[in-house]
N, C-alpha and C positions, 0 to 999 in steps of 0.2 A: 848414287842418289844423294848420299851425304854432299858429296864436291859440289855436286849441283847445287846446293839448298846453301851450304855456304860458301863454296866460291865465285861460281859462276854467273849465279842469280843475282848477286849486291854487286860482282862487277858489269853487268848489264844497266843499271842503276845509277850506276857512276858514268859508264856510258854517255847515259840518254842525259844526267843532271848537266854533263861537260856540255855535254852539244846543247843545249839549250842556253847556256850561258856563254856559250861561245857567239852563240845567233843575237843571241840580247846583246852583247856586246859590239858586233857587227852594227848590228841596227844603232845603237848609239854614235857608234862611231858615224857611220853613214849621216846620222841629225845632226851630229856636231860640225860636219865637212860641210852638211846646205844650208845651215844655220851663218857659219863663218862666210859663206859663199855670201849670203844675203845681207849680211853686214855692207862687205866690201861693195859688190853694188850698189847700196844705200848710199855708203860714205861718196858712191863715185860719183852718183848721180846727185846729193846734194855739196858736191865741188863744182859740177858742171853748172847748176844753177844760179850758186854764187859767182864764181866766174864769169857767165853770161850778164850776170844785173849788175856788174863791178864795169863790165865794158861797154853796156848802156849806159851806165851813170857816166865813165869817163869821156863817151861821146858827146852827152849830154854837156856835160863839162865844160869840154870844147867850143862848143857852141854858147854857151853864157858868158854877159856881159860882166858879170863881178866878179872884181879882183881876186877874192876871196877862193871862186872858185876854181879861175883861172890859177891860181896861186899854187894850190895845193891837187892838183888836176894829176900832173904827174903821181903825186899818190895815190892817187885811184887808178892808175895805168899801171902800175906797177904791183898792183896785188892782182890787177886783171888777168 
């Protein structure tokens, strides 16, 4: 009865504290991994839209009569 009361019982204790923090920890991790996932999508999807209006404008470019834009055209092709 003694072993029980003081060994058994607080390592059952320790137990159950581990595994709980071990699940909490899990679960963070898992937030951090969709969290970063959701980043990277963000970032990819606002490359894709810059990219798309960089290769509109440099269409548009194309097609304009001043020099100016003519001029510097290639620069907008080139980040497209």
């Amino acid at each position: 009865m003694l072993v029980n009361y003081l060994i058994k019982a607080p390592n059952e204790n320790v137990d159950a504290l581990s595994k709980q923090m071990h699940t909490r920890s899990e679960l963070k991790r898992q937030h951090h991994a969709a969290f970063q996932y959701r980043l990277k999508r963000f970032a990819a999807t606002k490359v894709g839209l810059t990219s798309a209006f960089l290769a509109g404008a440099a269409v548009q470019a194309g097609k304009g009569e001043t020099s100016f834009v003519r001029k510097y055209g290639w620069l907008v092709r080139l980040f497209a």
